[in-house]
Every structure is written in C-alpha cells, then in structure tokens.
C-alpha positions in Angstrom: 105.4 23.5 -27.7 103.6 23.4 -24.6 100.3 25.9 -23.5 100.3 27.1 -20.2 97.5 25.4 -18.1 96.7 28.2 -15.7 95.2 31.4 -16.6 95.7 35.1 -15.3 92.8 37.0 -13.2 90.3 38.1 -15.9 90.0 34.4 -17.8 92.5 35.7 -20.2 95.2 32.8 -21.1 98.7 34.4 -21.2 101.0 33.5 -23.9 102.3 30.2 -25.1 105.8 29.0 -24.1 107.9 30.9 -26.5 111.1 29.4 -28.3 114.3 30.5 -26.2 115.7 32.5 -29.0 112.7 33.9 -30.1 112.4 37.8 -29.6 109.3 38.4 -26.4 105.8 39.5 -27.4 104.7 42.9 -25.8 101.9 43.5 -27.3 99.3 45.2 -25.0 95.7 44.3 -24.4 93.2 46.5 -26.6 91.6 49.2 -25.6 87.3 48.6 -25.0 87.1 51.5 -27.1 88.4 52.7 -30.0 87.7 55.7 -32.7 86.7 54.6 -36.2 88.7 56.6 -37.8 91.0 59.6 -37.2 89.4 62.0 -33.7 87.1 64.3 -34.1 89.5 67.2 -33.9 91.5 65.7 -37.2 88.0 64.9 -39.3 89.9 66.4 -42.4 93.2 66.4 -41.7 93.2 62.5 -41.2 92.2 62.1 -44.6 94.9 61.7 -47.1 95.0 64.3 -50.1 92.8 62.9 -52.9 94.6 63.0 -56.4 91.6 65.1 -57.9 91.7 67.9 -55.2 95.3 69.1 -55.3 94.3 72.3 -56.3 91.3 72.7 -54.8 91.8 76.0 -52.5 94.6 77.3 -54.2 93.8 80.3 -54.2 92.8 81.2 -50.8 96.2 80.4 -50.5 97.4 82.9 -52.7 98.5 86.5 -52.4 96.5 89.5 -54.6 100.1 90.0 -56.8 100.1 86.1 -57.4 96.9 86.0 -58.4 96.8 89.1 -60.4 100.8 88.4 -61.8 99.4 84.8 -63.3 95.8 86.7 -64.7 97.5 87.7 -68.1 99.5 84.6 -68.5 96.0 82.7 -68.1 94.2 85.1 -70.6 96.9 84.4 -72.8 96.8 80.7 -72.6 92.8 80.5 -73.2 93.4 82.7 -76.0 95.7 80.7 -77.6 93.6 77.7 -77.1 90.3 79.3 -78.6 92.5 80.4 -81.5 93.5 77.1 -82.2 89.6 75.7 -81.6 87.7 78.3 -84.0 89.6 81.2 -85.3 86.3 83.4 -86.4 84.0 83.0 -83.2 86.6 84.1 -81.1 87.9 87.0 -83.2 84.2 87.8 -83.2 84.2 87.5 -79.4 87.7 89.1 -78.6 85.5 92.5 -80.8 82.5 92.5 -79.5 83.7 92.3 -76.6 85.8 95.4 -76.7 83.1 97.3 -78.6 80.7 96.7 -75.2 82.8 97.8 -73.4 83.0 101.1 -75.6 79.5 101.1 -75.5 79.5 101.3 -71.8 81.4 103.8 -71.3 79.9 106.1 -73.9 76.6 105.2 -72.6 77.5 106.5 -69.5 78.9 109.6 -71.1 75.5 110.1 -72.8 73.7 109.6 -69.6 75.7 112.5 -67.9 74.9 114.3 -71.0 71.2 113.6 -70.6 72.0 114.7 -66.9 73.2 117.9 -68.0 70.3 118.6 -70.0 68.0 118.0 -66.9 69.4 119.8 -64.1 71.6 122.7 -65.7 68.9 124.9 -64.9 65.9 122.4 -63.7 63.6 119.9 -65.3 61.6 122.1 -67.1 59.6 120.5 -69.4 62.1 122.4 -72.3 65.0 120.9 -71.1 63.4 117.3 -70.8 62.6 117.7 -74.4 66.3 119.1 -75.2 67.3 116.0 -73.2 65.6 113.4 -75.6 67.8 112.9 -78.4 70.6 112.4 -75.7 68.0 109.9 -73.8 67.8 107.8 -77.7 71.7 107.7 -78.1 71.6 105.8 -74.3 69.3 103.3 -75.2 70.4 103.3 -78.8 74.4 102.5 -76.6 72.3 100.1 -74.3 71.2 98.2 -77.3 73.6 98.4 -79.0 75.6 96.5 -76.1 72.7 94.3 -75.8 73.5 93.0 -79.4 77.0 93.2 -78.8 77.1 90.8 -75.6 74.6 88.3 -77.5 77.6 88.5 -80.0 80.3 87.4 -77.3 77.9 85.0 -75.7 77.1 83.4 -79.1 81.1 83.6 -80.3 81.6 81.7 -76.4 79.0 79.1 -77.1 80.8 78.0 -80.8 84.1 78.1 -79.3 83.8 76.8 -76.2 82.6 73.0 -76.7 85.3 73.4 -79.3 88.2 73.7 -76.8 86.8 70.8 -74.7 86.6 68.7 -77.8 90.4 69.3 -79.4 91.5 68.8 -75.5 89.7 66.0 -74.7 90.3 64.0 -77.8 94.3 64.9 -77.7 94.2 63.7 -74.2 92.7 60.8 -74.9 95.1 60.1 -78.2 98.0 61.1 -76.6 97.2 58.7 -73.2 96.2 55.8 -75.0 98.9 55.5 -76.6 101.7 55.9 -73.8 104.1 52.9 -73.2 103.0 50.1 -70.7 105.5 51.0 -68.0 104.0 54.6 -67.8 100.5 53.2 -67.3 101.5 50.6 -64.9 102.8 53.6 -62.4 100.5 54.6 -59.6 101.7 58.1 -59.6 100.4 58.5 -63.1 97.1 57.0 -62.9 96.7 60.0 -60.3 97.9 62.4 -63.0 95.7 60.9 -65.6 92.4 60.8 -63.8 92.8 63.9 -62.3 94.0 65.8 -65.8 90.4 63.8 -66.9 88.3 63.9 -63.9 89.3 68.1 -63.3 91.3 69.7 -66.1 88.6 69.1 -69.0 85.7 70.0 -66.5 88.0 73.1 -66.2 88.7 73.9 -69.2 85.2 74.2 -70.2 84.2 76.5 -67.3 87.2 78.7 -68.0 86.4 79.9 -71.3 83.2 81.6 -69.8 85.3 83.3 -66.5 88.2 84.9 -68.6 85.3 86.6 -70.5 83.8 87.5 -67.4 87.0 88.3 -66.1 88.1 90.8 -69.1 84.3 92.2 -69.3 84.9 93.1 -65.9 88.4 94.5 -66.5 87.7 96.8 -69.3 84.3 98.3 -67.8 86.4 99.4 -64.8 88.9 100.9 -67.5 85.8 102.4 -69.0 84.6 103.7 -65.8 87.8 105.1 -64.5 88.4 106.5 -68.2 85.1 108.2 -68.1 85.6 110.0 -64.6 89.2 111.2 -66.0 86.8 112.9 -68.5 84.2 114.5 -65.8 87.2 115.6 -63.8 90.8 114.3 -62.8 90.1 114.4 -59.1 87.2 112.1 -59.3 89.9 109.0 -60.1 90.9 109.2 -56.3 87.6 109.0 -55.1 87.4 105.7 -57.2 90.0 103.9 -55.7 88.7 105.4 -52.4 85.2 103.8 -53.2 86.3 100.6 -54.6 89.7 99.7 -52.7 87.8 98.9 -49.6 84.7 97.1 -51.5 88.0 95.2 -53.2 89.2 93.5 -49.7 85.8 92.7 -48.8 85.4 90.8 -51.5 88.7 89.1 -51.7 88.3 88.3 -48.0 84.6 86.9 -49.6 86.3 84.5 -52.0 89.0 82.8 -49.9 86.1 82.2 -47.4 84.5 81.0 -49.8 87.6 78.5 -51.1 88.8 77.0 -47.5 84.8 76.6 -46.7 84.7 74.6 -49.8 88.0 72.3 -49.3 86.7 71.6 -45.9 83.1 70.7 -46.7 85.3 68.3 -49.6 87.1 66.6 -47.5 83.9 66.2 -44.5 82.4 64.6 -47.2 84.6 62.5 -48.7 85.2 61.0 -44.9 81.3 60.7 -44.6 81.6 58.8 -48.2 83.1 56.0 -46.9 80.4 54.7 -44.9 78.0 55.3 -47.8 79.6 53.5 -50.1 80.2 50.6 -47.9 76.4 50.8 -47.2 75.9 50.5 -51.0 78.4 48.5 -52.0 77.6 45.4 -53.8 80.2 43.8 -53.0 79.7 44.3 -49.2 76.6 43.7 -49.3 76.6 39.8 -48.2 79.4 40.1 -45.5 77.6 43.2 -43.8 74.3 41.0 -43.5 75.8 38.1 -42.6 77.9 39.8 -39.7 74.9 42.8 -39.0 77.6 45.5 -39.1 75.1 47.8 -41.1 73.7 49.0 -37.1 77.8 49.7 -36.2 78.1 51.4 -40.1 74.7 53.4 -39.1 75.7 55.0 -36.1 79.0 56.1 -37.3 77.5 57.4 -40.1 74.8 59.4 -38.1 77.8 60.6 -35.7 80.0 62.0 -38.2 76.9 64.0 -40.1 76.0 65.2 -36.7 79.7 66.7 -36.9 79.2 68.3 -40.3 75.9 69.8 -39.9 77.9 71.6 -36.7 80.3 72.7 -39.0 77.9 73.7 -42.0 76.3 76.0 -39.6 79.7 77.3 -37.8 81.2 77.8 -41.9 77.5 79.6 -42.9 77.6 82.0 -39.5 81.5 83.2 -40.1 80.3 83.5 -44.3 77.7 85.8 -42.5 80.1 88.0 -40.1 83.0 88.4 -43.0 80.3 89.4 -46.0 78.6 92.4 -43.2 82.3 93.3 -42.1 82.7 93.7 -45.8 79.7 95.5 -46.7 80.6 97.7 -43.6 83.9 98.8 -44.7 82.5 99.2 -48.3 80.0 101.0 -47.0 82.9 103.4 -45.0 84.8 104.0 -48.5 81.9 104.8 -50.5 79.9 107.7 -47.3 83.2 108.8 -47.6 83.7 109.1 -51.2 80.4 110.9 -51.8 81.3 113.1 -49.0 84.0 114.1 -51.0 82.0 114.5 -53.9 79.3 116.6 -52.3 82.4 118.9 -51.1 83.1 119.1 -54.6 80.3 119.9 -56.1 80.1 122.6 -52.8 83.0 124.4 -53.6 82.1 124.5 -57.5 84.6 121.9 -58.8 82.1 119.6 -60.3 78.9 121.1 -62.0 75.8 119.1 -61.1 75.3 116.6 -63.4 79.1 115.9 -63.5 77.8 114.7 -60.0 75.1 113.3 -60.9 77.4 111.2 -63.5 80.5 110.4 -61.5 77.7 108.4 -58.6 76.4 106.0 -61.8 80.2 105.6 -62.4 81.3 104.8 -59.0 78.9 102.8 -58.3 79.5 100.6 -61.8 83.1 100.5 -61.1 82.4 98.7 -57.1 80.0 96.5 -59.0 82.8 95.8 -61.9 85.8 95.4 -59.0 83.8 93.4 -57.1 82.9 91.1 -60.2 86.7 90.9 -61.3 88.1 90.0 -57.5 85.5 86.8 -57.3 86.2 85.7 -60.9 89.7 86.6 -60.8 89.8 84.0 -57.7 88.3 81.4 -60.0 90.3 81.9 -63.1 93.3 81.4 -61.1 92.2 78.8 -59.3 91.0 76.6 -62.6 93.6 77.7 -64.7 96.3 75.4 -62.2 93.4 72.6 -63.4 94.2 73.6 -67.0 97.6 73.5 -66.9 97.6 70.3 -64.9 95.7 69.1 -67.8 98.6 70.7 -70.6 101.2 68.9 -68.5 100.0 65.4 -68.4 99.3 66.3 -72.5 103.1 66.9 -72.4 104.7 64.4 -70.7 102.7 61.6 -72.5 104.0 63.0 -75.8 107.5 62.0 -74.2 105.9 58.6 -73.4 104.4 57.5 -77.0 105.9 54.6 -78.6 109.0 54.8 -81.1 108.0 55.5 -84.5 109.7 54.6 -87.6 109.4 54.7 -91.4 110.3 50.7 -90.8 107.5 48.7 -90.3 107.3 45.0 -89.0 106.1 42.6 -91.5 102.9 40.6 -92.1 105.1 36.9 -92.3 108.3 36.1 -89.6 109.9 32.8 -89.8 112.1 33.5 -87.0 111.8 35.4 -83.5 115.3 35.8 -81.7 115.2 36.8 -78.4 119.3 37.2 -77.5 120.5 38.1 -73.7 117.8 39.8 -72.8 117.4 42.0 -69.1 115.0 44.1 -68.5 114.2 45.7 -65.0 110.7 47.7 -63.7 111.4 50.9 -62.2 111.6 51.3 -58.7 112.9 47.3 -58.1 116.2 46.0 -57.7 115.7 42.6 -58.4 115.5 42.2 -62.5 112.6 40.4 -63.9 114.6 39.3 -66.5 118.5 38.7 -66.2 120.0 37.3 -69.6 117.1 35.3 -71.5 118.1 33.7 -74.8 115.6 31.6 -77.8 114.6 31.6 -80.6 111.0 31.0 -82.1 110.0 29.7 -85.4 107.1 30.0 -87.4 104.7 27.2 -86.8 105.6 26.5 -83.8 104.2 26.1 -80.0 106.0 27.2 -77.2 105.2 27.2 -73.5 106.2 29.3 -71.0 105.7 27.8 -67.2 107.2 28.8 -64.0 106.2 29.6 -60.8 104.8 33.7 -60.3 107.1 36.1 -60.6 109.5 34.2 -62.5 109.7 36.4 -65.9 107.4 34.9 -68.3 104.5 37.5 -68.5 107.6 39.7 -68.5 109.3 38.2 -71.2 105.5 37.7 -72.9 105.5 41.4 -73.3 108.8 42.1 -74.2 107.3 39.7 -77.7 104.8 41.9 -78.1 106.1 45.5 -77.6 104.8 46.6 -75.0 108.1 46.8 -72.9 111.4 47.5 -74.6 114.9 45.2 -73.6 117.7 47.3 -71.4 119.9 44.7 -72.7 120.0 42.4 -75.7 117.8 42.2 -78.6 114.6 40.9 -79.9 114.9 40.1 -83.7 112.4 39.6 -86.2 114.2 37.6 -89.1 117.1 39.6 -88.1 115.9 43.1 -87.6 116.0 44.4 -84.3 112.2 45.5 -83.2 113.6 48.6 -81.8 114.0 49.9 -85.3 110.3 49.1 -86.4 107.7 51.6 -85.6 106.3 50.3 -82.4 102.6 49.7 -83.2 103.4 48.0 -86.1 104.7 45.4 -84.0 102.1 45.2 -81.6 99.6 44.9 -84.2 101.5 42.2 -85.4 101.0 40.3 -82.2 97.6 38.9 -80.6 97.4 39.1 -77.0 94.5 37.1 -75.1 94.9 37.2 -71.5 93.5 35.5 -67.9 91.2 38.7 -67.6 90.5 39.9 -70.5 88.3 43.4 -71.8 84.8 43.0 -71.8 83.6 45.4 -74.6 80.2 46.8 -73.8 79.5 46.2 -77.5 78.1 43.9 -80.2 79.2 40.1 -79.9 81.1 40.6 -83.2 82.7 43.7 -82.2 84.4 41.9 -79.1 86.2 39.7 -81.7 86.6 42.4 -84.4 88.1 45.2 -82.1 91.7 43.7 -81.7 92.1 44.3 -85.3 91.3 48.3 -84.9 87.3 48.4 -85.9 83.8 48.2 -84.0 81.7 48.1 -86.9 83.0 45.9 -90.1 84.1 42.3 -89.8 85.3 39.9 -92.2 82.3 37.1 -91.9 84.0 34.0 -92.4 87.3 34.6 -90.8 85.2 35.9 -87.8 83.0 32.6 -87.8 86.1 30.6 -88.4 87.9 32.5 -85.1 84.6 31.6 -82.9 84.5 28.2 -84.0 87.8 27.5 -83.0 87.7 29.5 -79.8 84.1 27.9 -78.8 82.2 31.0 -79.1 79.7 29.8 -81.5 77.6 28.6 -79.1 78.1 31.4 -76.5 76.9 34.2 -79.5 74.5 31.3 -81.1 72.5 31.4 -78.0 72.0 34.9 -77.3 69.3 37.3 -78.3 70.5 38.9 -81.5 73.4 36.9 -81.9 76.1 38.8 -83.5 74.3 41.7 -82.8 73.9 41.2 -79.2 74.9 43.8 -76.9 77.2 42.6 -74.0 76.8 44.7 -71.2 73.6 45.5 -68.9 74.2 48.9 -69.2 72.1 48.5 -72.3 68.7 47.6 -72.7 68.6 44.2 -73.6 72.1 43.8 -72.9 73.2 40.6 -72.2 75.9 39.6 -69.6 78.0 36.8 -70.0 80.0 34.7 -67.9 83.5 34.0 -66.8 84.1 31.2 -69.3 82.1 32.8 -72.2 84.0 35.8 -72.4 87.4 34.0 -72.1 85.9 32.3 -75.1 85.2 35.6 -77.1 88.6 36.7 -76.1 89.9 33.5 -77.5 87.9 34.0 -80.9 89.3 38.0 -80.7 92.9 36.7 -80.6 92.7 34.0 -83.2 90.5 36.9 -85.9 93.5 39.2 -85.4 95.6 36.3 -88.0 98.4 37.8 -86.0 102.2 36.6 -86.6 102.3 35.9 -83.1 99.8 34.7 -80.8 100.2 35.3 -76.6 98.0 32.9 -74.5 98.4 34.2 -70.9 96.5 31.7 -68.9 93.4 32.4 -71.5 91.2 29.6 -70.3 91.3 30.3 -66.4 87.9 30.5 -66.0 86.4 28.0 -68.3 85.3 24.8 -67.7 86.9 21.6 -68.8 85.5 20.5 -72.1 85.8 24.3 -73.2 89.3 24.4 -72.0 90.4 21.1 -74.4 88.2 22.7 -77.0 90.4 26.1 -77.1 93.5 24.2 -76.8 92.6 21.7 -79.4 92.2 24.6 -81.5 95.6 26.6 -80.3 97.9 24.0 -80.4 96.2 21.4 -83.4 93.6 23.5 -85.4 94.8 27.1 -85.7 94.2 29.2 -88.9 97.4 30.8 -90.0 99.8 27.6 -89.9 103.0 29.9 -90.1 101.9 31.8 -86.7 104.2 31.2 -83.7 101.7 30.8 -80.5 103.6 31.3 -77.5 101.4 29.4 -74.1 101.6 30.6 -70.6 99.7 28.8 -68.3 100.3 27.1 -64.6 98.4 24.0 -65.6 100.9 21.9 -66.6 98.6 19.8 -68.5 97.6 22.1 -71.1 101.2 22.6 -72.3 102.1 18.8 -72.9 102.0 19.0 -76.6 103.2 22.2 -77.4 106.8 21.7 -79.5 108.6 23.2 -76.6 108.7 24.1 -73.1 110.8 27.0 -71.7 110.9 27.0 -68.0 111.6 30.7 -66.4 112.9 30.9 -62.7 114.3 33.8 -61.1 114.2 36.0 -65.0 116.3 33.2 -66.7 115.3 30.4 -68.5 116.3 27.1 -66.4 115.1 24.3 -68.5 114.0 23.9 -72.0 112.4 21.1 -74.7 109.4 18.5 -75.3 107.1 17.7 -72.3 108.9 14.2 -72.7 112.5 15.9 -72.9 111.9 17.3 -69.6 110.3 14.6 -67.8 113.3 12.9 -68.6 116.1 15.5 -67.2 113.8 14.8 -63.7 114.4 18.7 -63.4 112.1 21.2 -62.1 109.7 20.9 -64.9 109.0 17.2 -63.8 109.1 18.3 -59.9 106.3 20.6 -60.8 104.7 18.5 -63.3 104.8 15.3 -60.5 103.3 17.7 -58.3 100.4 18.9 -59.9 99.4 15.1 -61.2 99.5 13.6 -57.3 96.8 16.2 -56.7 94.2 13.9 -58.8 95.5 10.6 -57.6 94.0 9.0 -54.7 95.3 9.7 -51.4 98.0 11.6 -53.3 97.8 15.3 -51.3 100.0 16.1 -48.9 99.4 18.0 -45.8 100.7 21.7 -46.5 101.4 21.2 -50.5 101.4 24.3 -51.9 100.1 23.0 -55.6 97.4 20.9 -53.3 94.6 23.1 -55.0 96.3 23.5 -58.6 94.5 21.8 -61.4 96.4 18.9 -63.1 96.5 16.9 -66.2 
C-alpha cells in the first residue's frame, strides 16, 4: 500500500491510499479544545444514576397524600420488624409512648387549670397559693413524661440494633447463598450493594423517625383534643395556625431533598478527579506522563462551580425558610386575632385563652416536627423496602434443597448431553457434552477461551445446573441432591484465588466451613503437597500468621504463595472431586512441578477424581485423559500420546506452544508466541 508523498497546508499528511473497496474515512480533525467531561450546564445531569442513590430525593418528588397515604403502611412495617427483633422493649416503647402523650395533653390541661386559678380574678397572692397543688400535678405530668420518654428512648436503644442485626445477618445468609448465575449479573450486584450500602443504614435510622414521627402525631391529637375541651371553635383556629406553618415546612423539606441530590451528584463528579489523584494504581502513569497539573486544574475548575452553587442552594434555603416563617407568621396574627375576638365577646374565659396560645403554639411546633420527619420516613422507608425485596428475590435464588444428600465416595461421574446457556447470550456455552469420570483418575480440560471448559468445570461442581442432559453421581442425577451437599463435595482452587485476611491455617481450613479448628496433620499433609510449607514456615507466627496488612503485623504474600495456600486449601478439603482451574498461574517453575507432582502423582485421597484446566499444555501431559472443548463440545479426547497421534487440534496446539522454546522457532504474529510450553 503506498503513502502519499506530499502533504496538505498545515504539515498534516492526508490519508494513506485506501483499498478500492474499502468504505472512505471521514473522520474530522479534533477540535484544540475540548471539555473534560459533560458542559458546565449538564454538571449533574451528565453523570449517570449511581445504583446507591435511586431513591435519594424521592420525596421532594412526592405529593402530601403519597407521602401521608404510604405513612401507616411504613409504621406498620417497622412495627412488625421490632416485633419480630424484641417483643418486650417495643411493647414497652409502643406504651410509654402513648402514655406521654397522655401526659402532655393532661399537662396542658393542668396548666390551663393553674391558669384559671391565676387570672379568674387576679394574681392575688390567695389565688397563687390556690394555684399550687395544680402547679405540682404539672410538674408531677412533666416528669412523669420525663420518665416516660426515657422509657421509649431506652425500649428504641434495645430494639433498635436488634433490627439491624436480624436484617443484616438474613441479608447476608440469604445473599451468600444465591446461585452463581445470579451473582454473576451486573444488575444484581447493583441491587445487592445498594440493599447493603443504603437499606441497612436505613433501617437503623428509621426505627428512631417513626417514633419521632408518631410522638409528633399523637401530641397534635393531644393538642387538638385538648382545645375541643377549652372550646369547639378553637379547632378552626388550629388548622388556621398550623395549615400555613404546614406548607412552609413541607416547601422546607423538598428544598432540603433536591439541594441534597444535587450537592450528591456535584460531588460524586468532583470524586473522580480525587480518586484518580489518590489512586495507587495511577499513581506511576500520572508521574510518568505529569497529568497531575491537567487533573489539578480541572479539579480546581469544577469546585470553583460547586462553591457557586453551595452559595446559590444556601441563599434560595434562605428566601423559602423567611417566605415560610412569613406566611406562618400570617396564619398564627390571624389566629390570635381571632382568639382575642373571642375572648372580647365572652366566648372564651381568660385562661381558656391563656391555655388555647400554649396549645397552638405546641401543635405548629408538633406539625412542623411531623412534616420534616414525615419527609424522611417516607423517603428511607423506599431504602427499607429496597432492602425486603432483594431479601425476597434471593430466597427465590437459593440452591435446591433436598432430604438426598451426595455421598462422601463416587466411583463414577456421568456427564450425558449436556447444554447449558448464560442468560442474555445466544451462542450456548455448552451444546451436547458427554463423559464420564472415574474415581482415581486425572482428567484435563484444554481449549482455547471461551470454549466451555470453566463452564463445564462448574457444571461438576454445582454451581450451575444443566438445561439439558444430566450430571450423575453413580447414577443419581445431582439435581435431586441437596445442592450444597454437592458443592461441599467438590474442591475448587482457581487462577485467582480468595485471599483470606486471616491466620495462615485458616486459608487452608476455611474451604471445609471453619476459621478456627483444623485437623493438624491432614493440614500439614495438604501444605506439603501444595508447597506451602515453606511459604507459612517462613513467616512470623507461622500458622498463626495473619495475612493481610490490614493487621498489625500482618504479612502479605505474593502471587505464587497464595496460589500455593490455595493449592494446600483445595487438597485439606479430601473432596471427592478436585477442580484445578489454571491454579499455578502465578507461580514460578519449580513450584509449579512441585504442585503438579503432587496433583497428578502424590495426592492424598487415591479414589478422588481431579479434573485439570490449564492452557499450558505441558502440565497436562500425564494426566489419564485429555478432553479437548471447542465451540461447547468436546472435539477430541484420550492420553497426551493418543492425541499426538490423531495430529488433531490437541497436537496443533501442543506443536504450537513447544516451537515457542525452540530456537528460532517463533513466528512473526503467532498468537501462542508468549504462551508458556513444556
């Protein structure tokens, strides 16, 4: 293909010669400049909607009947979880909480009678000491509700970690133990982490509001109840006083609300720069390219933009809260106009008066309380019941269970016509695969990615389930065992494996469901095999060692140690089937014969059937047999020297790999040029 050899104005070369058929590039030049990120007019609204802030707003969105339709509901539900958490503390709150609210409203009974007392015919010093048995029945009702709110706030404190507790460790149960294809979905990591990250915060906080919101409630039933008392017509003038101080404050709390998604979502754009500032693992590239001046400026560009929109978001906060106190202050100069008429014209003695302004002014101080937790209760509860869903559709998610359970010795795995497909794709992973395993026996699975042998490696171990066909254990179907009595039947040690943050020993003990007891010489036995004697031998502590930094004195291993650990963890599980998938990856030769000289030659359960996957073809020479996957079926199978013979793909691939370590033997372009050989 030729190059052109002149050169438009500009120095810029145009294009090469292109092929006749080919379609014509018409890509333009750049622009010199070019945002970072989305304009300045779209700093929030270019961001995508994070999984954990779905709900975040929700209810400035929300109408007053939504909100006040779905309060009950929500008490109901909080209920119904403190019930279930600690019967007794919130019985004991649910009582005291209604008897402090009788309190306050015969408190402020008694101070109308201590009104009366006063100012039915002056303070005279008479009437002041008429007036003090009435003045010891308030404060004997103020303390009283004193006690009694120490009760509810003692009954909240019991029940309330409680909740968290039974919700967090059902969550946790329940998502642990969901099938593999439900964890592998993107969509439900979202739902998980933000059931985890929001809904349990949630569910803590809420306990605390829906007491605050029904304290609230019933003293502005107690108010209202109490002014019914002093005179019917005084019930008008508490919707007149309150109605107003109502809007103002739910016009208060949605401000509130879209000021807070906003600042979110400003922030979480700002993040991005931060955490490429910080990031170790950007760390080298940014000073070897000095981008952290072109990261800097951006940064110090987009804060300019928030601090403008802190101060725009705090001066409107202003404005709505003195429109609000300004139309409350309307409702209530008019109410006590009203009243004055009132007490005027003769309606209303004087201390009823005197009475019905404490009451008012407790039920705007109660409405106003009830609007602005009523907003957050509503809000929160959607986190709570995102929280109750994701419970609910992992319960549909668990694993089979049966009363059969899959037995500690199989001579014979049958794997008949199996297809199995992931959801979303077309293409089946597996498409009619057929073999059998025996016990004792090594069997390699090779194949180029995405051919169907981790696939058909997890069928083995239970963690997928056929569409079609059968996997057998000596004749019974797996599908009617319980399903973790399979998978603890198999020993999985893969490419990239866990890395416990705990003892040496508990990284080999924890396949077999404990951190903290260990059989000694089985464990010992596991680590010799595997090569992780010497890893734990040399470290501070030994078994005991910690193995994470986040510890003091925590040791950190590397690549090729903890593939050995993992090793050791596979082989202490004495598992009736052992899964290798690519376990020595990151290890170094000698340790790499050492683990397969121990797989394939010196395992300890003789009768276990160790299945190999690896893309080094030289570490599955002498297993017994060789299955060879391509496109989900299985293309080829027998001995190393069986298939070397056929000259099939297995010896194309095999060839392949071995001219990499002969001299002169790469070829320009090879694919397998940088694969490791025998």
């Amino acid at each position: 293909m030729s190059e052109p050899t002149d050169a438009p104005a500009g120095g810029i070369p145009g294009p090469r010669t292109a092929h006749p058929h080919s379609r014509p590039r018409t890509l333009p030049l750049p622009p010199a400049t070019v945002p970072a990120g989305p304009e300045d007019a779209d700093m929030t609204d270019g961001l995508e909607e994070a999984y954990w802030s779905v709900h975040d707003g929700a209810a400035a969105s929300a109408s007053v009947p939504q909100v006040l339709a779905r309060l009950p509901k929500i008490t109901a539900l909080i209920g119904r979880l403190a019930w279930q958490a600690d019967r007794a503390s919130t019985l004991t709150a649910v009582l005291c909480q209604l008897a402090s609210a009788a309190m306050a409203a015969l408190g402020l009974i008694a101070s109308v009678g201590v009104l009366h007392h006063l100012f039915s015919q002056g303070p005279t010093p008479d009437r002041v000491r008429a007036a003090v048995p009435q003045l010891l029945l308030v404060a004997g009702f103020l303390a009283t509700r004193a006690l009694l709110e120490a009760g509810v706030a003692t009954a909240q404190a019991r029940v309330t970690p409680k909740i968290r507790t039974a919700l967090e460790s059902e969550f946790l149960r329940l998502t642990a133990h969901v099938r593999l294809e439900a964890v592998e979905d993107a969509d439900w990591h979202d739902e998980v982490h933000r059931a985890n990250d929001r809904g349990l915060f949630y569910a803590r906080m809420i306990v605390g509001q829906v007491v605050a919101l029904a304290s609230a409630a019933l003293r502005l039933i107690g108010t209202a109840g109490v002014l019914g008392i002093l005179h019917p017509a005084l019930l008008p003038l508490l919707l007149l006083s309150v109605v107003p101080v109502g809007v103002a404050a739910v016009h208060s709390a949605r401000a509130r609300f879209r000021s807070f998604k906003r600042w979110n979502a400003l922030q979480r754009r700002i993040r991005v720069f931060s955490w490429l500032l910080l990031d170790v693992d950007a760390a080298a590239e940014l000073r070897s390219d000095a981008a952290q001046g072109a990261l800097l400026d951006e940064h110090r560009r987009l804060t300019t933009k928030i601090a403008e929109e802190d101060t725009r978001l705090g001066v409107n906060a202003a404005l709505l809260h003195l429109a609000g106190r300004a139309v409350g202050g309307v409702g209530t100069g008019i109410t006590y106009a009203a009243l004055a008429a009132m007490l005027i014209a003769g309606w209303l003695p004087l201390a009823a008066g005197a009475g019905a302004v404490l009451a008012i002014q407790v039920g705007q101080s109660s409405l106003t309380q009830l609007i602005e937790v009523a907003h957050l209760v509503y809000e929160h509860a959607l986190w709570v019941d995102d929280l109750l869903a994701v419970q609910e559709r992992s319960r549909r998610l668990l694993p089979r269970t049966s009363e059969v359970r899959a037995p500690e010795r199989v001579k014979e795995i049958t794997v008949r016509d199996v297809h199995f497909t992931y959801p979303g794709k077309d293409t089946p992973a597996l498409n009619g695969v057929s073999f059998t395993l025996r016990a004792g026996e090594t069997v390699a699975f090779v194949g180029l990615n995405g051919s169907g042998k981790s696939t058909c490696a997890k069928l083995l171990a239970g963690l997928y389930e056929a569409q079609r066909g059968s996997v057998r254990w000596d004749g019974v179907d797996v599908l009617e065992m319980d399903a973790q009595s399979v998978q603890r039947r198999v020993a999985c040690v893969l490419q990239d494996p866990v890395r416990f943050p705990f003892s040496a020993l508990s990284n080999i003990t924890v396949g077999t469901g404990t951190l903290t007891e260990a059989e000694p010489r089985r464990a010992m036995a596991a680590a010799r095999a595997a090569g992780a004697d010497g890893v734990v031998e040399a470290l501070p502590g030994q078994w005991k060692a910690l193995l994470s930094k986040r510890f003091k004195g925590g040791q950190q291993l590397s690549g090729g140690q903890w593939a050995k650990i993992a090793v050791a963890r596979g082989l202490y599980q004495d598992a009736v089937l052992l899964l290798l998938d690519e376990p020595t990856a990151s290890m170094d030769p000698p340790s790499e014969h050492a683990v397969y000289e121990a797989v394939l030659r010196g395992r300890l359960r003789t009768d276990q059937i160790t299945v190999l996957i690896s893309h080094r073809l030289a570490s599955v020479v002498d297993c017994d047999r060789i299955l060879v996957f391509d496109g989900g079926r299985i293309v080829e199978s027998g001995s190393h020297d069986e298939l070397m013979a056929a000259g099939g793909d297995y010896a194309a691939m095999f060839t392949l790999q071995a001219s990499g370590y002969r001299t002169g033997g790469h070829r320009s372009g090879s694919p397998a040029a940088g694969e490791a050989g025998p």
